[in-house]
N, C-alpha and C positions, 0 to 999 in steps of 0.2 A: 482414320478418316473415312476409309471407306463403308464400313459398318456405322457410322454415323452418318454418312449418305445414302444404306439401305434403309436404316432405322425410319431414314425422315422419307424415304420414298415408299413404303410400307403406312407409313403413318397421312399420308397424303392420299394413297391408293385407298385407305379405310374411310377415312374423311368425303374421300369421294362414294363412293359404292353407299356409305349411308344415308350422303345427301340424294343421289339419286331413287334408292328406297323412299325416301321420303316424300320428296317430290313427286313419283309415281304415286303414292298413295293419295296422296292430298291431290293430285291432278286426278283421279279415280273417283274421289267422294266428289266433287267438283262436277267433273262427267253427272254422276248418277245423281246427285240433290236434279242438277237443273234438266236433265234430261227425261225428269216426267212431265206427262204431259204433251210432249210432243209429240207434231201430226207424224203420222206413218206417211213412208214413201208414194206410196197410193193415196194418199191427202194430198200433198205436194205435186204431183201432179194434175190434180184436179181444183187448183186455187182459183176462187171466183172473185177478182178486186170488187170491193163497192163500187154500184155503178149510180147515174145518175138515172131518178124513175122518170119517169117523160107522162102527161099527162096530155089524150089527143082527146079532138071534138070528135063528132060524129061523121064528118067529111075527115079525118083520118090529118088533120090539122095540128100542128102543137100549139096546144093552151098555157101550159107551164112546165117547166124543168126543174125540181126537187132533187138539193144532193150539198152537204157538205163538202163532198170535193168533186170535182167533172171530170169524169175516166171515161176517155173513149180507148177498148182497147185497140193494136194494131199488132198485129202477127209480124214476127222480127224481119221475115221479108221485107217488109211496108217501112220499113227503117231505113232513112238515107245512111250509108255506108259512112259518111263523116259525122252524124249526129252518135253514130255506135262509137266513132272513132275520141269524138269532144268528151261523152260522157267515160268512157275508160280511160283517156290523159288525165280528166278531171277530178275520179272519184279513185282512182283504183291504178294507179299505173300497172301494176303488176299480177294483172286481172288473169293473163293467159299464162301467168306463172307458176300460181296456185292453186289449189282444189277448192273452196270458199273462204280459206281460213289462210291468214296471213301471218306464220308464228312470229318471224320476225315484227312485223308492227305491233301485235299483241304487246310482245315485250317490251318493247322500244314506250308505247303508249303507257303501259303496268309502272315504269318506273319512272317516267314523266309524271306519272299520276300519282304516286309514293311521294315523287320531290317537291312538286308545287303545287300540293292540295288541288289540284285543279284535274276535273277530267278532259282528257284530249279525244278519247276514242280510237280506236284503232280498225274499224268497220270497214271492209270489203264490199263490194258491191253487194255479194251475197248475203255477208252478214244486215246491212242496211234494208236487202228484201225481206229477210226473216223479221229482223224486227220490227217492220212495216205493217207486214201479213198477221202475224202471230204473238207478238208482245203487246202488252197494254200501255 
């Protein structure tokens, strides 16, 4: 009995170690298809939102306002400390938990999205500014 209980713990130990091979590889190609193209760390710091163009008279007047969307920006100072507080209950509870990326929901969302055809998303605050800034 015991050697039928190494047998199947050996056999369980191998099952594992190749699923993790695996999955490293296929999370690696994954990484590098999508990972061209992106901006360099010194892009990311230097992100400019689309702003609204403002068009003035000659007395320094506004005549008209041009823009898809109206971004004024405001330096996170300028932030009431509960509007910082509403949008991370709201979007991200677990915002100062993680580094941008939330494996947990990733996954959680991955297999919601396997079972009911449907996508749910798993997006982080951060992850929803990337693909704001820099997806189409």
């Amino acid at each position: 009995m015991r050697e039928t209980t190494l047998r199947h713990l050996k056999r369980v130990l191998l099952f594992a170690a190749i699923t993790s091979a695996v999955g490293t590889v296929v999370v690696s190609l994954v990484i590098l298809r999508f990972s061209e193209g992106l901006p360099s760390l010194a892009q990311l710091e230097k992100v400019e939102p689309k702003r609204t163009t403002i068009l003035y008279s000659r007395d320094d007047k506004v005549i008209r306002r041009f823009a898809v969307q109206f971004r004024e920006p405001i330096p996170y100072e300028g932030l009431p400390g509960r509007a910082v507080d509403a949008l991370i209950a709201r979007e991200d509870r677990a915002f100062w938990d993680h580094w941008g990326l939330s494996m947990t929901d990733i996954a959680r969302a991955a297999l919601v999205d396997l079972v009911t055809h449907r996508r749910l998303g798993a997006s982080t605050i951060t992850q929803q500014l990337a693909r704001n800034l820099f997806l189409t």
